[in-house]
N, C-alpha and C positions, 0 to 999 in steps of 0.2 A: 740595554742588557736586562734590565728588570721590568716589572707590567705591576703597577699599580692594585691592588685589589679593590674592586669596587663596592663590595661588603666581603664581612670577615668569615660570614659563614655563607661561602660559597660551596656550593653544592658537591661538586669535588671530591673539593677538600675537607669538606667537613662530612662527607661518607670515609676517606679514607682515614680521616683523624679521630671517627667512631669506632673502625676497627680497630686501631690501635689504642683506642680505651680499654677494650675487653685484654687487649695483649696484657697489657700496663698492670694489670689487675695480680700477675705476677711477685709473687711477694720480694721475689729477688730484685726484681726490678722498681717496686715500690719502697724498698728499705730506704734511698736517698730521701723519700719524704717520710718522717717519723711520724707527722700530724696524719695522715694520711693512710699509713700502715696500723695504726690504733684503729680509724675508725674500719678499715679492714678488716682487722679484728673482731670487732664487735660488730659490725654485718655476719660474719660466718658462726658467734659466740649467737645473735641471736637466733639464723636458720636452722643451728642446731635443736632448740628448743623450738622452731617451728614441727620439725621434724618428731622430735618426744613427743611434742604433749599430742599433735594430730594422734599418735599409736597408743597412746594412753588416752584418746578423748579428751582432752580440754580444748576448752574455744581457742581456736587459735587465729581469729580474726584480727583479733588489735598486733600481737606480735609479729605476724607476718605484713602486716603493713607497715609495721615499724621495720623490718627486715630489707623489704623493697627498698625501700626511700633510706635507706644506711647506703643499698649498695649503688643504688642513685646517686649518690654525697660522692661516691667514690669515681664512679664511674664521670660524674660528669664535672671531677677534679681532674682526673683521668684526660678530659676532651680537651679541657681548655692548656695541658701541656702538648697532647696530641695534635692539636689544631696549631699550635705556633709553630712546633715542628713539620709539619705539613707542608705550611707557607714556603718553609727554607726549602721542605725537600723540591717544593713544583719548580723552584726559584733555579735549586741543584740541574733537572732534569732537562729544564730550558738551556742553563749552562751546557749540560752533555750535548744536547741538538745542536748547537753552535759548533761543537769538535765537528772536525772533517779527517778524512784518512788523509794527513798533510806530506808532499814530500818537501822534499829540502836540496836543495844545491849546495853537498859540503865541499870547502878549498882544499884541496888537500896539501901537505907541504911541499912537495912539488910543484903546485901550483895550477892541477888539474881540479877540473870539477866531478861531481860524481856525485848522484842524484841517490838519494836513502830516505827511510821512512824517518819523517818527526820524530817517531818513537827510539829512533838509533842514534839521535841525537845526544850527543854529552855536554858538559858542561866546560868552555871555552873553545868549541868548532867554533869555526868559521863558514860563513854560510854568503852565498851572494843570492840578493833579493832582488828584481826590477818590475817594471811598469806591470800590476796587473795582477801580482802573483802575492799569496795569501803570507806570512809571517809565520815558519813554522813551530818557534820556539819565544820564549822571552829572551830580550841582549841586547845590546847595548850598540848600536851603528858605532864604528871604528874607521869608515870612509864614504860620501857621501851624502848627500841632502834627498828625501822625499818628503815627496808629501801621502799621508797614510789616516787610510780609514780607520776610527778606530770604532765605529759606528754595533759589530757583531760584540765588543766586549763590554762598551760604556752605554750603548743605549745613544751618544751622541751621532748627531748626521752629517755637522761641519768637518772635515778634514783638519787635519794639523799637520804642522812643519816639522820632522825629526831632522837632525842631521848629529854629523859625527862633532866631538872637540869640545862641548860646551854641558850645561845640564838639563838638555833638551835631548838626549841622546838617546832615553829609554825605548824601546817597543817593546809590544807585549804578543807571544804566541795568539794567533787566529783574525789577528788584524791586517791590515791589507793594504799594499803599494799601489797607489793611484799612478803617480809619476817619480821616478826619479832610479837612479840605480845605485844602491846601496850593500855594502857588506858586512855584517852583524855578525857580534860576537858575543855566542851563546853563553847566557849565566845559568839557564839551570838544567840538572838533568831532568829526562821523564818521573813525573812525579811531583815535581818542585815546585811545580811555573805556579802562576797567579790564577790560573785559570781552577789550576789544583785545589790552590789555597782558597780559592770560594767555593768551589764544592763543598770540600771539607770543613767551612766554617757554616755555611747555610744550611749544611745539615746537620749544626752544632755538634759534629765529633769532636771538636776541642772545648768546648765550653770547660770552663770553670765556674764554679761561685766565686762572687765575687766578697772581698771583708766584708760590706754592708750586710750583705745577703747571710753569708754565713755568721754575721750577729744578730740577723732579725730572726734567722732558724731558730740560733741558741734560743732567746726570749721566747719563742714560739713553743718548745721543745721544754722551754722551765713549766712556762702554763701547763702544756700539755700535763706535765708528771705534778704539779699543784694539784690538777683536779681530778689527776686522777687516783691520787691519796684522798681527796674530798668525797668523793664516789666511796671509796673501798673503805674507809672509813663509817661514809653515811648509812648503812645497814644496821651496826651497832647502835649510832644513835636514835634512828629511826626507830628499832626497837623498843629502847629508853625507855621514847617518847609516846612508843603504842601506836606506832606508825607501820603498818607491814608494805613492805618495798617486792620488789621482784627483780632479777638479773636482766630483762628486755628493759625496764623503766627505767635501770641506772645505766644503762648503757645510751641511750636516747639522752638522757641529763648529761652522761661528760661527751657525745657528740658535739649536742647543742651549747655545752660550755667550754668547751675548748676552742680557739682562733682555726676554728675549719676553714674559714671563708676564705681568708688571707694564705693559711697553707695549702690549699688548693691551687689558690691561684700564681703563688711567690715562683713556681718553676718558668711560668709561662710569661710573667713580666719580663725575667733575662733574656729568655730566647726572642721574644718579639720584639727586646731595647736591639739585639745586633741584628735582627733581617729589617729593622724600620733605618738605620744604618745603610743597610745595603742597598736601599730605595735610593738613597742618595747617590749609589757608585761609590760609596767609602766599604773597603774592604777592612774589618776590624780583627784584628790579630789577638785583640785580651779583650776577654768581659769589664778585667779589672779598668781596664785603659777609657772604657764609655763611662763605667761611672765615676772616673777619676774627671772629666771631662764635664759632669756636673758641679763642682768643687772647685775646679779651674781660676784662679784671679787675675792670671798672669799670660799673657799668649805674646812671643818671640816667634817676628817673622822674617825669615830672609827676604832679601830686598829682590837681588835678582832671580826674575821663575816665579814669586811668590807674590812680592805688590805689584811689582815691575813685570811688563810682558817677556820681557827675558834679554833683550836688546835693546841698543839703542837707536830709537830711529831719525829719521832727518824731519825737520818739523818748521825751517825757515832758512829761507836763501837771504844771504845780507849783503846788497853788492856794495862795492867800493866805493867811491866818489866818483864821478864823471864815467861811472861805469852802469849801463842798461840792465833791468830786470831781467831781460830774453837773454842779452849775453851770458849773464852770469850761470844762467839756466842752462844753457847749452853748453857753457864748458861743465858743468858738472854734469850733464850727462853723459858725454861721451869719454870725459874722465872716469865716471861709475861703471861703463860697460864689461872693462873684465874683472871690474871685482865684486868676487863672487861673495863677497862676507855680509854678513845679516846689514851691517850697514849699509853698504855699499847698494843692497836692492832695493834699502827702503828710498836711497835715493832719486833710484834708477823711478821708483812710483812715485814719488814728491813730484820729481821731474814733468813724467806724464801727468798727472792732474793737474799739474800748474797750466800747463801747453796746451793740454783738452788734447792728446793724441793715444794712440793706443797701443801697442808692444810693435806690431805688423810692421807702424808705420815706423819704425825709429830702424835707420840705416847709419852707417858709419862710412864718411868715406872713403872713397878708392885710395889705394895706398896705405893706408893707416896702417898705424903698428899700437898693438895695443900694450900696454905695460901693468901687468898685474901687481894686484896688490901683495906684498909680503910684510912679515914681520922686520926682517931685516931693514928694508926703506921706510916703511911705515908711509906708504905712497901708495897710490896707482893712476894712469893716468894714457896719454894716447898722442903720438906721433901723428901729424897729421899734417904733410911739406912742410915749412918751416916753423911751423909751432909746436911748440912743446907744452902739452897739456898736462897740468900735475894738482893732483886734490890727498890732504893727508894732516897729520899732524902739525901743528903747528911748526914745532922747533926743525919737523924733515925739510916742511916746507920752504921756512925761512933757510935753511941751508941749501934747498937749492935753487931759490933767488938769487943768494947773494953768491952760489957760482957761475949763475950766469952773468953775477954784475949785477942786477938790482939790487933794492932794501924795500925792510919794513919801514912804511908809512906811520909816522906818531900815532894817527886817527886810527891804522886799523890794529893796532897793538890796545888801545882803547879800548876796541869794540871787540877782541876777543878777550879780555877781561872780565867785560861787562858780560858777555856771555857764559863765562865761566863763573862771572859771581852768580850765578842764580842757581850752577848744580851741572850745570850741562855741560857738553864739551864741543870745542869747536872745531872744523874742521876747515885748511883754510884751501881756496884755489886758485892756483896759479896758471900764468898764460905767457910763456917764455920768461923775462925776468922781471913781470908787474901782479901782484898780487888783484886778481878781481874780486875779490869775495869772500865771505865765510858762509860755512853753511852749520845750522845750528843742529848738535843731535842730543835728543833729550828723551829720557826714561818715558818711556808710557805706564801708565800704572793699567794694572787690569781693568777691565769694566766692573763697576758694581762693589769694588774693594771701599772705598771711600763711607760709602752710606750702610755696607756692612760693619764695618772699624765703628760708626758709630752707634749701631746698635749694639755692639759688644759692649763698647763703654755704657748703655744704657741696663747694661745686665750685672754692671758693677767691674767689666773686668778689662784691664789694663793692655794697651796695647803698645807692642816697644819692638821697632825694627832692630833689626841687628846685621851689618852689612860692614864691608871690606872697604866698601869709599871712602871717601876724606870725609870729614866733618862740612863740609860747603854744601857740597852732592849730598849728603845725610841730611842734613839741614833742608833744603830743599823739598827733596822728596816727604821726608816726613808731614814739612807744614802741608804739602799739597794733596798729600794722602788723609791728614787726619791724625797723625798717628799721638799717640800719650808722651812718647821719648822714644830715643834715639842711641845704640851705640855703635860708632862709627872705627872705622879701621880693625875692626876684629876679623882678628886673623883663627884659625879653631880653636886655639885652647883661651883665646879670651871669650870664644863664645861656649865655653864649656863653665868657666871660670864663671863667666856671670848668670848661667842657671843656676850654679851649687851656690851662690851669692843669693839671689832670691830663694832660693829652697831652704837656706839657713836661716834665715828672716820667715819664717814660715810660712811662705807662696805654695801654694801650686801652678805648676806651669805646665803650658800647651807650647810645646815647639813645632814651627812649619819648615821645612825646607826640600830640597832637591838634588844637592851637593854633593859631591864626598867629602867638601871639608865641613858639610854641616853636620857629619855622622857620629861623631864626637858628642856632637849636643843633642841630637834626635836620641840618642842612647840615653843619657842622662835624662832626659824630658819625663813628666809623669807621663803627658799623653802626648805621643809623639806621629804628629804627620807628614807622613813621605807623599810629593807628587809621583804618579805613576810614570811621567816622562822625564823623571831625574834620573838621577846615575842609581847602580844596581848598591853601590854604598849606605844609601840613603836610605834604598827601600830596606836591605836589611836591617840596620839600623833603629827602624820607628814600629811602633806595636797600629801604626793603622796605616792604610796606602788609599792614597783619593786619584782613583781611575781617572777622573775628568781632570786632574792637575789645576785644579782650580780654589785657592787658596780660601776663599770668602766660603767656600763651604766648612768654615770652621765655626761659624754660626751654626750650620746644621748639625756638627757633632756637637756642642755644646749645648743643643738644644736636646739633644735625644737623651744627653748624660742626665740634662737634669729632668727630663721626661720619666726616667727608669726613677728615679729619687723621689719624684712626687708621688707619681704613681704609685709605688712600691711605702709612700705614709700615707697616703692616701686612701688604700685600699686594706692596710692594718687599723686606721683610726675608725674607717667604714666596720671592720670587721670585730673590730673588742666593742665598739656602741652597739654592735649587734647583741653579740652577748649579752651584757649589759640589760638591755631589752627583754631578752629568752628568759634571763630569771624573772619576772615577772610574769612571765607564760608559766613556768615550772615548776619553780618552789611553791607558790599557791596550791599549785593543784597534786602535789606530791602529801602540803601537811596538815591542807586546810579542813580536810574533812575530820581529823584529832583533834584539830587547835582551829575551831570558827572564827576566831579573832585574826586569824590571818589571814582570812577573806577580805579584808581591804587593800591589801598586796594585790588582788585579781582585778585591776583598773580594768583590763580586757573585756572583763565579764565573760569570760568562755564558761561555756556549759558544762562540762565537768573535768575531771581528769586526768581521763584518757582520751580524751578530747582535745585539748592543751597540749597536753604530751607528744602528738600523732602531728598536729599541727606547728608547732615546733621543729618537727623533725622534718614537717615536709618542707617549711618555707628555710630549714637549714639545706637544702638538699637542692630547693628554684632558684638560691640566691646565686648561688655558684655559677650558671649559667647564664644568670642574666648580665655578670660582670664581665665575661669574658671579653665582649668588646672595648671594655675598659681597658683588660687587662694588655691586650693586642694591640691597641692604639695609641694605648697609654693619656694621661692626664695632659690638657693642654697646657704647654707653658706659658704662662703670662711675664713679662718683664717686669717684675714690680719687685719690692721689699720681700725678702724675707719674713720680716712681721706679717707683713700684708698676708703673704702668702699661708703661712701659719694660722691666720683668721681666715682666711678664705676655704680651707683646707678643715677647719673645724667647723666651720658653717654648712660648710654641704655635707661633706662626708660624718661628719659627727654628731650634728642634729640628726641630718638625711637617714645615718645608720640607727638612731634612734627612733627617731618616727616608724620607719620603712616596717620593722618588725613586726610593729602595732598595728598597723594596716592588714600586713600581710596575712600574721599567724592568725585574725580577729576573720578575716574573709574566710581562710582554711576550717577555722572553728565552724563557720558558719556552714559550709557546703562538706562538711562532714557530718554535721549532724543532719541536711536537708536528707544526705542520701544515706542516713543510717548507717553508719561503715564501722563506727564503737558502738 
């Protein structure tokens, strides 16, 4: 679905996120950044006096270069929101080329079909989909099993299994039926779908600030009005002191004292934390919800759909005593043949891989009568002359042995215990009234969940399944996954119950699931992840949806939460050592010529001034653009302590923002005076 960028300032985009710096420049539209609108301010406060004093004759060389390089500051504060937004829109635009003019096969209640544009689609049609044919809408299959590309919406290539009945149900409008024929029952109208919802977030129309953001404004925004009382103030004392000032010098002093660098950049870290998101296929519903996601200690996973591949499959044939491997195998496959349930196929593959044959070669024979599986019997199994072929629940099975007149054997009541003590369940096979076998079926956990689970715990944060099985099965699974704990037989409202439980305890939790009984607790969740192939409960439910349905990318949200959180002290600790620095450019050469003794203040040694001054403003005005890769990519996360990270974070960005200045403004001093420009 998405394309990687291979630098940030592609050429593109970073022409179209040029023009809309000059847009940006809009006071209406710059009033969200307050830092930002000042230094606008005083870009136009000093062109003005570019303007006088040229008509009155005063040199107007130093002022108008101080003029440039203000609206410099702005303009290329301006890019680096421009350019985040940019990314979403090209990201948008690719979305759009993906739409096709879709139609639709709707049922009508008569039970005719009758062919309408996507766009006339509402919200609970019914629609029939088969072999080939595109998905016009988002819904929920209600009859049927395919298998479906979802390759045009995720960016993935593998195919997936949807069918009806379970939480594997979802599709999603513009994905596409390989094989199978299925009937779907639309959840949203035109406007609603998912496909929508990225548009509309990748072109951050919903954005909010998030608390963080909107506290670091506030601080940003006290500074701001600090100095700019120290400014409006400093003329009087300057006076005092026999100091004469000008409105271009004090205006260049609260530029370069105010946290420009940071409020420049603080728009563009948001918008790049949710499309670096999107790189993933996690579609994010709240700003608030990624950086709640850096904060996280606690992630609640559902077992089925979420650790678990969603079924259970067959994973060993156990034959009886005096009873052959091949046999056993062959009654279960022709016992497997007409049941069509997620188990029942994974038997039907057990089978063939055991055998070394292939789908072509497997025949059933002449006469047969197949006997499907239902809920009712909790059986299925196959008629074939006088034998009666039966595989199923334990207790069906044992019932109908012993009406043909057999029994359970002591040994194999053993061995389905033994089976069941480990989590699994077994299934047994019968072959008129002698029990041959059991066949073991056991939870598969996803690939790569295992060695994820522990790299969350190495992030500090707790992992705890939360699932409907006995305590045996929870048990199980958990030790084999990895997991921190386990609660077992939660039914919804004890999985609601034990969020508000750790939330009271002062957790932040990350809930995963797929369900509709899990919507109850994806509601409640700080940050809540819906698979894309759960039910349509789920997805409304959770403030983020992971296209790929694939659980282990909740390492990848919790990395980008706390990506936005470093990044975003990162680049304010970078930005006040800035400052920090600047006075040491400024005040020197504002008092030092009344007061020589504060010529030791000028470590720099700049040549004079308006020299300091100019250069000051300029390296206020290159820093900006040199961070933007920062600000877009954001700070890498390392797994380590907090402390750690706090000294790690004050050693580069905090010395780095110190030094940097010294450098910078000491080279500008220099190549301004080589070319005479004060």
């Amino acid at each position: 679905m998405t394309t990687r960028n291979k630098t940030v300032f592609e050429p593109k985009l970073a022409l179209r996120a040029l023009g809309r710096s000059f847009y940006k420049l809009n006071p209406f539209s710059l009033w969200r950044n307050p830092v930002m609108l000042i230094v606008e301010i005083g870009s136009l406060v000093t062109t003005v006096f570019v303007i006088v004093w040229a008509i009155q004759g005063v040199n107007i060389a130093f002022v108008l270069q101080v003029s440039i390089w203000l609206w410099f500051t702005v303009i290329f504060a301006n890019f680096a929101e421009a350019l985040a937004e940019a990314q979403g829109t090209a990201r948008a635009q690719s979305l759009r080329k993906s739409r096709q003019d879709l139609f639709a096969r709707r049922i009508l209640p008569n039970s005719e079909i009758e062919k309408i544009s996507a766009q006339s689609l509402r919200k609970d049609d019914i629609i029939l989909v088969e072999d080939g044919e595109v998905i016009a809408s988002d819904g929920e299959i209600i009859e049927g099993t395919s298998l479906v590309d979802e390759s045009a919406i995720t960016g993935e290539s593998a195919p997936v299994i949807r069918e009806a009945g379970g939480d594997r149900s979802g599709v999603t409008g513009g994905s596409r039926v390989l094989s199978g024929k299925i009937k779907i029952r639309i959840t949203a109208n035109p406007g609603e779908t998912f496909l929508d919802s990225m548009i509309k977030m990748v072109e951050s129309a919903r954005r909010h600030k998030t608390p963080n953001e909107i506290a670091l404004e506030i601080l940003l925004i006290g500074l701001t009005i600090l100095f700019l009382v120290v400014v409006i103030t400093l003329p009087a004392l300057a006076g005092y002191m026999g100091v004469r000032t000008t409105v271009p010098i004090l205006i260049a002093l609260l530029v370069c004292l105010m946290p420009t660098t940071i409020g420049g950049l603080l728009p563009a870290i948001g918008i790049a934390g949710m499309d670096r998101l999107l790189q993933h296929n996690i579609i994010a519903l709240s700003g608030r919800a990624i950086e709640a996601a850096g904060d996280v200690d606690i992630v609640l996973l559902d077992k089925t759909g979420t650790i678990t591949l969603g079924n259970r499959m067959a994973t060993e044939f156990i034959p009886a005593p005096d009873v052959s491997r091949e046999e056993i195998i062959e009654a279960a496959l022709l016992a497997s043949l007409a049941d069509e349930t997620p188990e029942g196929r994974s038997i039907v593959v057990l089978c063939k891989n055991e055998l070394g044959i292939k789908g072509r070669d497997i025949r059933a024979p002449e006469g047969s009568i197949f006997i499907p599986f239902s809920v009712q019997t909790r059986m299925s199994g196959i008629n074939v002359s006088d034998r009666r072929i039966r595989k199923g629940s334990v207790d069906a099975v044992r019932e109908f042995i012993e009406s043909a007149g057999g029994s359970f054997s002591e040994l194999i009541s053993r061995q389905v215990d033994e089976v069941a003590s480990h989590g699994d369940t077994p299934l047994v096979i019968a072959d008129n009234g002698r029990v041959i076998g059991i066949i073991r079926l056991k939870d598969v956990l996803k690939q790569g969940i295992k060695s994820r689970l522990a790299q969350l715990r190495q992030m500090g944060i707790r992992s705890v399944m939360i699932t409907g099985d006995n305590p045996l099965t929870a048990a199980s699974i958990a030790a084999e996954a990895g997991l921190d704990d386990f609660v077992a037989q939660a039914r919804p409202e004890i999985k609601l119950e034990a969020i508000r439980r750790y939330q009271t305890e002062g957790h932040l939790l990350a809930m995963i699931g797929d369900g509709t009984n899990d919507a109850p607790a994806l509601a409640q969740a700080d940050v809540a992840v819906a698979m894309n192939a759960g039910t349509q409960a789920a997805r409304e439910a959770a403030n983020m949806i992971d296209l790929d349905s694939n659980p282990t990318k909740l390492l990848d949200i919790v990395e980008v939460g706390k990506q936005i959180l470093i990044t975003r002290g990162a680049l304010t600790t970078f930005s006040i050592a800035n400052d920090v620095s600047k006075y040491f450019a400024i005040i020197p050469a504002i008092f030092a010529a009344a007061y020589p003794q504060l010529g030791i203040l000028n470590v720099m040694h700049l040549s004079s001034p308006l020299s300091a001054v100019l250069s000051a403003v300029i390296f206020n005005a290159v820093v900006i653009p040199m961070l933007i890769p920062i600000a877009l990519r954001g700070v890498r996360f390392r797994t380590r302590s907090v402390s750690t990270l706090l000294k790690l974070n004050l050693l580069i960005y905090g010395i780095g923002g110190l030094i940097l200045p010294f450098i910078g403004i000491k080279i500008f001093d220099l190549i301004i005076n080589l070319l005479k420009l004060v």
